[in-house]
LODODO-540294 format. One line per field, with one value per residue (C-alpha): x, y, z. Coordinates in nm, 2 decimals. Layout:
X	X | ...
Y	Y | ...
Z	Z | ...
***
This chain:
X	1.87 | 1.97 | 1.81 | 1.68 | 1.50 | 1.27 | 1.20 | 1.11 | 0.88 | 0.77 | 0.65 | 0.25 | 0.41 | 0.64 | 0.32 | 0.14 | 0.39 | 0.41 | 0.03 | 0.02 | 0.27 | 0.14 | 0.19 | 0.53 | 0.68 | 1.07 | 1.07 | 0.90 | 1.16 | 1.37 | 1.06 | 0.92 | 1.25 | 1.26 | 0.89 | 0.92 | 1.25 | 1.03 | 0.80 | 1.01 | 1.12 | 1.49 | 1.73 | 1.73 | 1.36 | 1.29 | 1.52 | 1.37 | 1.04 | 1.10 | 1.29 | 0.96 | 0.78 | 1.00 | 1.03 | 0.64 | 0.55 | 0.81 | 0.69 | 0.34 | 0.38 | 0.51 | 0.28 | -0.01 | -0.19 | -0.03 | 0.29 | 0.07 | 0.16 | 0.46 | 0.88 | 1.12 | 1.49 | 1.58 | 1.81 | 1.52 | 1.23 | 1.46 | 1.51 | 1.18 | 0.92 | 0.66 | 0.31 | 0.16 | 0.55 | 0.58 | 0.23 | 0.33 | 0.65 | 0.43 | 0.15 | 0.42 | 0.47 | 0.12 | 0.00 | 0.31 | 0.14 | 0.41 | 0.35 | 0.67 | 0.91 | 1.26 | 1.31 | 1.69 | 1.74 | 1.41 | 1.50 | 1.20 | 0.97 | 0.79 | 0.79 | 0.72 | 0.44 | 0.29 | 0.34 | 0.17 | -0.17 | -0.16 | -0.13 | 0.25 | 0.45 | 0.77 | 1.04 | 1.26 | 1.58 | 1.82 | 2.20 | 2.14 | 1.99 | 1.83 | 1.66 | 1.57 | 1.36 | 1.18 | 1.08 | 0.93 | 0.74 | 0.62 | 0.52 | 0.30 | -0.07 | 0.08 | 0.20 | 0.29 | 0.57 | 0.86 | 1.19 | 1.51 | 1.84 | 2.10 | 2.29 | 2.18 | 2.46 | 2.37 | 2.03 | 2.01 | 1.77 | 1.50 | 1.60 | 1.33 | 1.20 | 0.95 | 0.81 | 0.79 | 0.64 | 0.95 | 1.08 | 1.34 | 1.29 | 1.64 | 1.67 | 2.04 | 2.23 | 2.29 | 2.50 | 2.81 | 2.82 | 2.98 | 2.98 | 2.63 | 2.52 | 2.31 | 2.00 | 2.14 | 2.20 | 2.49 | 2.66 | 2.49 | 2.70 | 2.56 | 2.82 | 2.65 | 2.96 | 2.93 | 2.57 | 2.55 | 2.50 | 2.69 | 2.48 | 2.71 | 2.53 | 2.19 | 2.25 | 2.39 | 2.08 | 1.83 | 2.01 | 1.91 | 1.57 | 1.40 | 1.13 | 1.40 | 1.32 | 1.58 | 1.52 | 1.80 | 1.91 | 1.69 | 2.07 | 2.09 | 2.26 | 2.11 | 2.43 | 2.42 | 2.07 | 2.11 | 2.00 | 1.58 | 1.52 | 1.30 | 1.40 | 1.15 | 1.19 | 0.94 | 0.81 | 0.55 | 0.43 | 0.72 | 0.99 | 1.18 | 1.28 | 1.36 | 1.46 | 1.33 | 1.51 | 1.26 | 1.38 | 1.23 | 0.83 | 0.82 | 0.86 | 0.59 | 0.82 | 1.15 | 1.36 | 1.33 | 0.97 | 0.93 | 0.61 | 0.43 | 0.26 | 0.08 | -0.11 | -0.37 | -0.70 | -0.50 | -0.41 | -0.09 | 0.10 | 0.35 | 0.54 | 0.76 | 1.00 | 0.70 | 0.57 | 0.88 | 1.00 | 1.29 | 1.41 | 1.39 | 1.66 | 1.69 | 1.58 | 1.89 | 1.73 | 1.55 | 1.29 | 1.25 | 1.08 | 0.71 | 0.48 | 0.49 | 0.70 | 0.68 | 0.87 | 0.83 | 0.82 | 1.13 | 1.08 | 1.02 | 1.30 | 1.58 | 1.44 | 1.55 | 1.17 | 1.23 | 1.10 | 0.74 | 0.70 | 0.80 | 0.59 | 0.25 | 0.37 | 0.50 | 0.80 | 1.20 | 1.40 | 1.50 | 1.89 | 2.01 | 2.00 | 1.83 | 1.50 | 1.27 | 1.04 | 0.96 | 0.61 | 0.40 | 0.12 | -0.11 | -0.14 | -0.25 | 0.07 | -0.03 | 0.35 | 0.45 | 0.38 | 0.30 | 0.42 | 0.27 | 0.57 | 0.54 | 0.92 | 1.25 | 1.55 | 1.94 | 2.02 | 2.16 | 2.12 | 2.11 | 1.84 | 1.70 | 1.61 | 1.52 | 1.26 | 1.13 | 1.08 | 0.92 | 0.65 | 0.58 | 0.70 | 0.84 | 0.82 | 0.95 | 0.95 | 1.30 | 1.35 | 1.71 | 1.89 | 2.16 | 2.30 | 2.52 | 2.44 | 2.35 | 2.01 | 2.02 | 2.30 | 2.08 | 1.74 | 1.99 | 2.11 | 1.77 | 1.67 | 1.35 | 1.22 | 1.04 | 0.71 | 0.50 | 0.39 | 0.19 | 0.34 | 0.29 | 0.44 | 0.60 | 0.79 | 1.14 | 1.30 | 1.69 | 1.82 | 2.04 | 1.89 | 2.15 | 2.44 | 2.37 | 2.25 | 1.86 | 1.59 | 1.19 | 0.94 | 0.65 | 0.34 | 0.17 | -0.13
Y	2.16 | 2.21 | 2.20 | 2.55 | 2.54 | 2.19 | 2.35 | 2.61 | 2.38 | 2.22 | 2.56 | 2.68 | 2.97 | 2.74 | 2.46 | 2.75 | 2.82 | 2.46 | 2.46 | 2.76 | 2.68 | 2.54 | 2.21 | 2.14 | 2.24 | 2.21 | 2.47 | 2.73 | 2.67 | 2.93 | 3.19 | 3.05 | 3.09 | 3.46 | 3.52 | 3.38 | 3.60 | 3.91 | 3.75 | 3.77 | 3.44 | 3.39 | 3.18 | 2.89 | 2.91 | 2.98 | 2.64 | 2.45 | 2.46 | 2.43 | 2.10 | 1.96 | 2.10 | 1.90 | 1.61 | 1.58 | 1.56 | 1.24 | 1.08 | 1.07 | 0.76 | 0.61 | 0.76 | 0.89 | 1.12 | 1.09 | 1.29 | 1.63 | 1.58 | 1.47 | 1.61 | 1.43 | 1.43 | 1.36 | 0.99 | 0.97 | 0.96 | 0.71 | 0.45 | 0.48 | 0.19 | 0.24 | 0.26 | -0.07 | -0.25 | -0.04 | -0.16 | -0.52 | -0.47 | -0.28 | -0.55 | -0.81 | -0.64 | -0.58 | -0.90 | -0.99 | -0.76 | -0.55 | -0.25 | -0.08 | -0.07 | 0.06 | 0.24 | 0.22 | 0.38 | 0.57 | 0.74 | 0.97 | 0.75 | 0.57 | 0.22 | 0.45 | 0.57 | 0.28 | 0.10 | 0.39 | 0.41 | 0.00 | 0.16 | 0.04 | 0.31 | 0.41 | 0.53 | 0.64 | 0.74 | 0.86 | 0.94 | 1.22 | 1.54 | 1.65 | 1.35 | 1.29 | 1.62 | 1.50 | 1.17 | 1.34 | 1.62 | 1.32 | 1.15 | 1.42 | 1.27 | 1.00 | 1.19 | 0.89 | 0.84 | 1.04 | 1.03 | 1.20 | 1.23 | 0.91 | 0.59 | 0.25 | 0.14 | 0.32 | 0.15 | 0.03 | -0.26 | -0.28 | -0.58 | -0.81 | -0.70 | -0.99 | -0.92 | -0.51 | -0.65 | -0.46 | -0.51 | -0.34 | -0.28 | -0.19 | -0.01 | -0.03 | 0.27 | 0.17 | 0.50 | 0.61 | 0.95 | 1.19 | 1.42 | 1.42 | 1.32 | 1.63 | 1.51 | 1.54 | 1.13 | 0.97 | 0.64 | 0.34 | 0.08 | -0.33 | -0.54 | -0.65 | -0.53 | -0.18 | -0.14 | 0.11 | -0.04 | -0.36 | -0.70 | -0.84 | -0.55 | -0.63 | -1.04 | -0.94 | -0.71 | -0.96 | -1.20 | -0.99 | -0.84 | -1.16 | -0.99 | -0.78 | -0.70 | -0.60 | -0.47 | -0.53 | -0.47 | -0.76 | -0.87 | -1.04 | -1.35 | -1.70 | -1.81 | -1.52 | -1.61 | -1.69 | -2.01 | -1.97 | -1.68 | -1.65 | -1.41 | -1.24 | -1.12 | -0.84 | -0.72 | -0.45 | -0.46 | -0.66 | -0.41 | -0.65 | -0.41 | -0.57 | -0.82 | -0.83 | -1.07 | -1.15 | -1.31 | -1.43 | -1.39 | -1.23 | -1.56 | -1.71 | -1.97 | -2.06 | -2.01 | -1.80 | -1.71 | -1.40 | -1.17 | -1.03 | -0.73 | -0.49 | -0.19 | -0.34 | -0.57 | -0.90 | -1.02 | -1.05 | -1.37 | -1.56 | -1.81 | -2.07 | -2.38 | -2.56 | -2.51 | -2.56 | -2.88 | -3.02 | -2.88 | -3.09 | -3.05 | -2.86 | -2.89 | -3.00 | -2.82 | -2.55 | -2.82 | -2.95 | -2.63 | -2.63 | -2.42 | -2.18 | -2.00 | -1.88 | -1.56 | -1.58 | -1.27 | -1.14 | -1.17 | -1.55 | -1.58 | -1.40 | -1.59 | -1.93 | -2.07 | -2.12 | -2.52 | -2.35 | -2.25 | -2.57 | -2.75 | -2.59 | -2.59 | -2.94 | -2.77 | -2.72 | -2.41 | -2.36 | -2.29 | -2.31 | -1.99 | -1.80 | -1.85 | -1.89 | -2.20 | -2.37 | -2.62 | -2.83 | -2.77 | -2.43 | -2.28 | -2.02 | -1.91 | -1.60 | -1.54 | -1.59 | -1.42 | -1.69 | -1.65 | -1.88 | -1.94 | -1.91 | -1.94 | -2.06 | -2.08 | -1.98 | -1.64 | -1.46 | -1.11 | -1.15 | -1.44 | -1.29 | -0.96 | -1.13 | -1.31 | -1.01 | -0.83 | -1.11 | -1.13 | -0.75 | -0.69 | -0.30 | -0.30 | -0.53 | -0.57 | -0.70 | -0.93 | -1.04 | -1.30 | -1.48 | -1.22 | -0.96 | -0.69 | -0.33 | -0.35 | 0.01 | -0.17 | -0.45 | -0.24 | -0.03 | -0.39 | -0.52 | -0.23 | -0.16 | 0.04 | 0.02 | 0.07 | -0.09 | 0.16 | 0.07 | -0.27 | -0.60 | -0.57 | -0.84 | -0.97 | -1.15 | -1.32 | -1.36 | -1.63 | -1.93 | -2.27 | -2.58 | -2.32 | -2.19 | -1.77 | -1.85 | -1.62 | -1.68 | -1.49 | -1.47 | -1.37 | -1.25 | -1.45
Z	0.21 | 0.57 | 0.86 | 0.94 | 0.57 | 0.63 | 0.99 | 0.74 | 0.53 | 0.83 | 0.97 | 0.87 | 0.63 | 0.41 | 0.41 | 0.29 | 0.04 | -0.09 | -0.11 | -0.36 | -0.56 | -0.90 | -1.09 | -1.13 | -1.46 | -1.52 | -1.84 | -1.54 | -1.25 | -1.32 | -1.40 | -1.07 | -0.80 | -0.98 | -0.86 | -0.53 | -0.47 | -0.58 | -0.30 | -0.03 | 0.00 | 0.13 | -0.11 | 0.07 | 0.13 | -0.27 | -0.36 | -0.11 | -0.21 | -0.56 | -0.48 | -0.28 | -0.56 | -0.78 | -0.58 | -0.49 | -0.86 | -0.90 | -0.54 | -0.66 | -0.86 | -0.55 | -0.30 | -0.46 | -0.28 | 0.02 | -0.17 | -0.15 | 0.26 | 0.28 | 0.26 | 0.04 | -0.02 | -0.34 | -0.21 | 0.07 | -0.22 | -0.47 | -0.16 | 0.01 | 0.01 | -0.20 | -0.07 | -0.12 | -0.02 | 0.35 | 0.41 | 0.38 | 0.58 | 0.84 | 0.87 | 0.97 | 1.29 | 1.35 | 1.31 | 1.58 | 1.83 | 1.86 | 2.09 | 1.97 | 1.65 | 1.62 | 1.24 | 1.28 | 0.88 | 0.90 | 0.56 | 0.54 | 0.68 | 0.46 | 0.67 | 1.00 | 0.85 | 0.77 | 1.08 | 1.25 | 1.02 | 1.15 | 1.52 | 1.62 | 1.77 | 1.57 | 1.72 | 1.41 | 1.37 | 1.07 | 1.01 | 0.82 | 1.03 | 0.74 | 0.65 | 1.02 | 1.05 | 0.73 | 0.86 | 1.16 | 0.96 | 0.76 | 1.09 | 1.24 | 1.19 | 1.47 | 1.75 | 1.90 | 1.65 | 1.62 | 1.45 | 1.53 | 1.42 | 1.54 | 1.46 | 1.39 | 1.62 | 1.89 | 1.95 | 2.30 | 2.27 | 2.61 | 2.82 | 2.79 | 2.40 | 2.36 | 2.71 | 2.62 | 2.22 | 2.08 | 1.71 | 1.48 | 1.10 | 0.92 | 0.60 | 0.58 | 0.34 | 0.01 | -0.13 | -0.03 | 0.12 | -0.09 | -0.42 | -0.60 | -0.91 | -1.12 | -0.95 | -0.60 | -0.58 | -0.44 | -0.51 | -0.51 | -0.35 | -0.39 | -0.17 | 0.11 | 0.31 | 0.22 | 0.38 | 0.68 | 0.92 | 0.84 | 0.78 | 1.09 | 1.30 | 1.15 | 1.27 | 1.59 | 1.65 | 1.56 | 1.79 | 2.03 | 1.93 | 1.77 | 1.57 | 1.31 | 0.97 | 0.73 | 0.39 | 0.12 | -0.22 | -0.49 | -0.53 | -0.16 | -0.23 | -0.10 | 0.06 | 0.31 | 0.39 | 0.82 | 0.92 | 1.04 | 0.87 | 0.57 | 0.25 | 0.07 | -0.29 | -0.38 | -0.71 | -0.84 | -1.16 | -1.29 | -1.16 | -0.84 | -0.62 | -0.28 | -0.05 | 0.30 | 0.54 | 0.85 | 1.19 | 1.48 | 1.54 | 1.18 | 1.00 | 0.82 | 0.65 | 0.67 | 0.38 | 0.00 | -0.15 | -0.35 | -0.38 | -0.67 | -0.64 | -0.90 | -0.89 | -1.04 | -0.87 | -0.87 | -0.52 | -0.39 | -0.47 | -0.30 | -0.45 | -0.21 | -0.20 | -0.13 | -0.47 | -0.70 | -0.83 | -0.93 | -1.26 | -1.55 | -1.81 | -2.09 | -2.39 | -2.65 | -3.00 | -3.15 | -3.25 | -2.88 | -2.80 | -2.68 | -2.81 | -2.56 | -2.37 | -2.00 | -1.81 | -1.48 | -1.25 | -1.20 | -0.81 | -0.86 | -1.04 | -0.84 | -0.57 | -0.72 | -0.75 | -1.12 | -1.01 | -0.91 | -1.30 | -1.41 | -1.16 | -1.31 | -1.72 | -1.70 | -1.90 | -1.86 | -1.87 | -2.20 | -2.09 | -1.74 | -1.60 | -1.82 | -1.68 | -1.97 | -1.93 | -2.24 | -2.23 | -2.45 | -2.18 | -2.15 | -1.84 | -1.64 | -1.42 | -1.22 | -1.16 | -1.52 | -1.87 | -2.10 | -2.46 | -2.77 | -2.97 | -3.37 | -3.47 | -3.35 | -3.55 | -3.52 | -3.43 | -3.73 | -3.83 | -4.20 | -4.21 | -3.92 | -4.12 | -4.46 | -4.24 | -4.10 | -4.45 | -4.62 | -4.35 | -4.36 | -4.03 | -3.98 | -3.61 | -3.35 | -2.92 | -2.88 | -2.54 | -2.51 | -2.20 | -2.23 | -2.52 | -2.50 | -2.79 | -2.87 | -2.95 | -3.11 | -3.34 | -3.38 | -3.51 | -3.78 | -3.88 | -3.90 | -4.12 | -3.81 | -3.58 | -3.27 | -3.41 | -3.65 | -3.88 | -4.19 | -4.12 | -3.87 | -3.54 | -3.37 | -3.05 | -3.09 | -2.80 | -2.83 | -2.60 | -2.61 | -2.65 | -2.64 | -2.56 | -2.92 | -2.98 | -3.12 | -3.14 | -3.12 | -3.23 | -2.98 | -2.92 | -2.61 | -2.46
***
């Protein structure tokens, strides 16, 4: 898309066009750009609102509703914040009383959004023109809030920003500009050094504008952490998809914690330093195991709060760095799946299957850390599948235990 066509979109004819078009269906689109050809529509116009069309039907599972309203770019719509994570970001800076925030990465506008249902003035900006004009078609209930095409690095911060309630949220680039993959994504990159703008800009910035927020690939590393600030690690429903790092006014508490989120009636829950303790060591066997087995949140984990698990189980990680807990205790960890634990023995495919076929078992849930393996190789070799059929089901978990490939057959509580 260019410019000219999400004006186009913007306008109250291409709305109206979005509006009538029907569900999208991918075995339709090219029955559907033939029709609105016949209709009228220009080629650019025709391909641009199939892409929304296209692009709305993915964004609802991160938007809900609110995707029938909005304009997406297909890299826009992959690295947006999700609803229920922007309005976490976004309630930070209300709760500062900040009058004003600076979206220096607007993307298309997810975070801006949010921050202006909360009543914080956005002033966005984006890189990419395209993207830019989205964010402010996607702004329009606020008219307070706009977003415009520019660069991070030419952000001229106000002279006195904690007088004038000023703060800056960054959602630094995380592709490279360039060719396109078939779905019109370009190239992740994960160093920290590749981000646009640069994590030395970001510091700078925040050295100047205290209450910065920066959100950043779930890989962040703890040893770039600055001094003060505190590190967030976020999860929804399992998936970890973040890490925010806030400075200034923005910090609740210094140093790592990670959040779990769902989409179900649970309440958030944070996890911090406060809660871990120091990590007991490992068990040395297979019979050393505890009846059951913990996973924590992957959030918690990448957070290095591994000691918070422990702390409520009373157990040890089963293998350093592998982040299974094992425990002789039950307990109700909010930020862990607990497993009961009805087998552990050496890993070996042969045994591994004739104990699967003398219990029945024709389906199985295959967990696997620590181990390197194909587990399509592995189910031929096991002579199973992924369901149970007319047999028993079960979940095995491959690991290492004592620096030695085990599995252990599981169930969930």
């Amino acid at each position: 898309m260019d410019v000219a066509t999400v004006r186009w979109l913007a306008s109250p004819q291409g709305w109206e066009a979005l509006r009538n078009l029907p569900p999208y269906d991918p075995t339709t689109e090219l029955a559907m750009q033939s029709r609105l050809r016949a209709a009228g529509y220009t080629p650019e116009q025709s391909a641009g609102l199939l892409l929304q069309s296209r692009l709305r039907a993915r964004a609802r599972e991160k938007f809900g509703e609110f995707a029938e309203g909005m304009l997406f770019t297909p890299d826009g719509l992959e690295q947006a914040s999700r609803l229920e994570l922007a309005a976490q970001h976004a309630e930070r800076y209300a709760r500062a009383s900040l009058a004003t925030v600076h979206d220096l990465g607007c993307g298309i506008g997810s975070d801006a959004m949010a921050l202006s249902v909360l009543g914080v003035t956005v002033s966005a900006i984006d890189s990419d023109p395209v993207t830019a004009r989205i964010a402010d078609t996607n702004l329009r209930p606020w008219p307070d809030s706009r977003a415009h095409h520019g660069f991070a690095e030419d952000f001229e911060p106000p002279v006195d920003p904690v007088l004038d309630r000023v703060g800056v949220w960054l959602d630094p680039a995380r592709r490279r500009p360039g060719v396109a993959d078939v779905n019109g994504r370009t190239r992740r990159v994960f160093r920290l050094e590749e981000i646009s703008p640069s994590w030395s800009f970001v510091q700078e910035l925040a050295r100047v504008v205290p209450a910065t927020g920066v959100k950043l690939s779930p890989t962040f590393s703890h040893s770039d952490q600055p001094p003060g600030t505190e590190a967030q690690w976020v999860s929804f429903d399992g998936e970890l998809l973040e890490c925010v790092v806030w400075f200034g006014p923005l910090v609740r508490r210094r140093g790592r914690n990670a959040l779990v989120l769902s989409s179900g009636p649970a309440a958030p829950v944070r996890v911090d330093e406060s809660m871990a303790a120091p990590l007991e060591p490992s068990p040395m066997s297979l019979s050393a195991l505890g009846p059951w087995l913990y996973e924590p949140d992957r959030a918690v984990t990448r957070a290095g709060l591994l000691g918070a698990v422990t702390a409520r189980t009373g157990g040890a990680e089963i293998e350093p760095g592998l982040g299974y807990v094992t425990s002789d205790r039950f307990a109700e960890v909010e930020f862990a799946r607990r497993f009961t634990v009805s087998e552990a023995m050496p890993f070996n495919v042969k045994s591994l299957r004739s104990w699967l076929r003398t219990r029945g078992i024709t389906g199985v849930t295959i967990k696997k850390r620590g181990i390197r393996l194909d587990e399509d190789r592995l189910r031929r070799e096991l002579r199973i599948g992924r369901k149970a059929g007319s047999g028993e089901q079960a979940t095995i978990v491959l690991t290492r235990v004592a620096g030695t490939p085990a599995v252990l057959v599981v169930h969930p509580d």
